[in-house]
N, C-alpha and C positions, 0 to 999 in steps of 0.2 A: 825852261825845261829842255834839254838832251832827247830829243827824239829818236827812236832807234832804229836805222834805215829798213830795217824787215816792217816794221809797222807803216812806215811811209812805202814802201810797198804795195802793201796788203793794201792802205787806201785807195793807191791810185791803181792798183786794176779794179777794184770795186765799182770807183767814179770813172774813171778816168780821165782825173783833174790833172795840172799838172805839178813838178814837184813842189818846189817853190808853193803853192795853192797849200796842200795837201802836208806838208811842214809847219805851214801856219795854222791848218784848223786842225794839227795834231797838240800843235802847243797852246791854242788857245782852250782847248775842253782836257787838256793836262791826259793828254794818248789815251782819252776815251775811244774808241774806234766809229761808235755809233754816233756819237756824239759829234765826232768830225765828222760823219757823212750827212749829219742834216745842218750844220755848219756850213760845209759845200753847198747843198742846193739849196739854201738861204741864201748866200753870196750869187751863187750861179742865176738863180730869178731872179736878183737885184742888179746884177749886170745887163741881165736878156731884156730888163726893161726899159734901160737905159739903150740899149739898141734898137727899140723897135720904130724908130723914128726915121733910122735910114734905110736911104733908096734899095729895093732887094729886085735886081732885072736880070742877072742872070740865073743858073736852076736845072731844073729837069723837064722833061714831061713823062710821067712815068705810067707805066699800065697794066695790067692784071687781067686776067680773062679766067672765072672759076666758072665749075660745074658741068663740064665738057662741052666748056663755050655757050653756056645758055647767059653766063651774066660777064659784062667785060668793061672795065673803068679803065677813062685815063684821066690823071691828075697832074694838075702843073703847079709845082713849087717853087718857089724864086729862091735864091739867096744873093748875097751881096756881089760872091767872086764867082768864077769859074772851077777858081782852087777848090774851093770848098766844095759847089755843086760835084766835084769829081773824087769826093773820101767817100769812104767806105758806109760813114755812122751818114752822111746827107742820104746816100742812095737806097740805104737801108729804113731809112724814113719816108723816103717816096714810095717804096716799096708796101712799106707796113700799111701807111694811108690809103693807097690804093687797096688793101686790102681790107680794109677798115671800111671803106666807100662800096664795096661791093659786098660785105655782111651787114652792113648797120642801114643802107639804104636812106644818109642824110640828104636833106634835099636846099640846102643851103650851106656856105661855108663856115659863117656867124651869123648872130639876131640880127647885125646890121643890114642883114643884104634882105633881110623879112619883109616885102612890101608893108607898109602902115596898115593897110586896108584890111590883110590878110591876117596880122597881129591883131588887130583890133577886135576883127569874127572869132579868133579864137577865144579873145578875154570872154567878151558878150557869152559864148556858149559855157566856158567856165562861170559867168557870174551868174547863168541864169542857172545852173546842176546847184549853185551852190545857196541860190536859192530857195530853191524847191524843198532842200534838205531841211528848210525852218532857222535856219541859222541866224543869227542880228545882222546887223547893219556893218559894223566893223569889223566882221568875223567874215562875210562876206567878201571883203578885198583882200585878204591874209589869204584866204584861201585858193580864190582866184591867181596872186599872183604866183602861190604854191603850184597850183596845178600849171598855170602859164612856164616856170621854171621846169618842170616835169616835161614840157612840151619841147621846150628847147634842146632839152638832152633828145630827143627822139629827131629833130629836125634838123640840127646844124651841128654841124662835124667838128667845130670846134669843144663843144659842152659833151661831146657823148662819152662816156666810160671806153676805154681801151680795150680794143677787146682781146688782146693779149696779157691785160692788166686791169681788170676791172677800178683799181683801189686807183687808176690816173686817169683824169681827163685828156682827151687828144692836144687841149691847148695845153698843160701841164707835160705831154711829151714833145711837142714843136719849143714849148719855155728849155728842158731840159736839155735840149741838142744844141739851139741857141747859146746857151750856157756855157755847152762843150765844148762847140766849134769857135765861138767869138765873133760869133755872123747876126746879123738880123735874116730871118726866116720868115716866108710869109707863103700861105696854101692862099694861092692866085683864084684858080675853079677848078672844076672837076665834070666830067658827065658821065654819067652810069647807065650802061645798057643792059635791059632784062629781056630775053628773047621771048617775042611774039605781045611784050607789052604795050597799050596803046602810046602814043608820043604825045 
């Protein structure tokens, strides 16, 4: 199919995939538009995963200070180059996270970094609510690790809802800039200060 450059356009300020990209997922879904945009970030998460394997050392440190300085985060995000760490869409990511880290108040970056210990009190107090409610035996760990899943969006910055976007995860926006840029991304730490909080 003959693509017609105004539609190849129209995608790529949409995505901001590149053409060449954005040609092909116009001709593969026959100049659906919508259809090329979830086309794109199918492609684009299947390449960002195939990245996530390399080394990300250089990056930013970036920082935020809301509420006339009562709460103030900084965040260090890696990416592969320098190049990259210095576009526009990298520092506009460090940006948003940092902002994201000072409204959502995560207290790890993923489940992985969850001491075991620390996981494990949490299930115990889910299994025993779920308990008490009279539930079986088998209805009991469905639920447990429902509410466990529930915990993790509230704890680790990677699973929380966007709070620019609820309908994305924060790992769902680091997947999609990954995408964009052709980098492996990685949210290194963070620490979040709340004034006059205990340490």
């Amino acid at each position: 199919m003959q693509v017609p450059a105004t539609l190849v356009k129209e995608l790529r300020e949409k995505t901001g995939a590149g053409i060449l990209d954005c040609k092909e997922a116009l001709s593969t879904t026959e100049g659906n538009l919508e259809e090329a945009v979830a086309y794109l970030r199918k492609k684009g998460l299947a390449d960002a995963k195939k990245r996530a394997g390399r080394a990300a050392s250089e990056g930013l440190v970036g920082s935020y200070v809301h509420m006339n300085g009562k709460i103030g985060v900084l965040v260090e995000v890696n990416s592969e180059t320098d190049f990259v760490a210095r576009t526009d869409e990298f520092q506009d990511l460090v940006k948003n996270l940092a902002m994201q880290i000072a409204a959502s108040n995560p207290r790890w970056v993923n489940a992985e970094e969850i001491p075991p210990e620390e996981a494990e009190k949490e299930k115990d107090i889910f299994r025993s609510q779920a308990k008490e409610s009279g539930k079986p035996d088998k209805v009991i760990e469905k639920i447990t690790e429902g509410k466990y899943k529930k915990f993790l969006t509230e704890v680790c910055l990677l699973d929380q809802p966007y709070i620019k976007d609820t309908d994305v995860t924060i790992n769902e926006l680091v997947q999609s800039v990954i995408a964009k840029l052709g980098e492996n991304i990685e949210i290194r730490r963070f620490v979040r200060f709340q004034l006059g909080e205990a340490s």
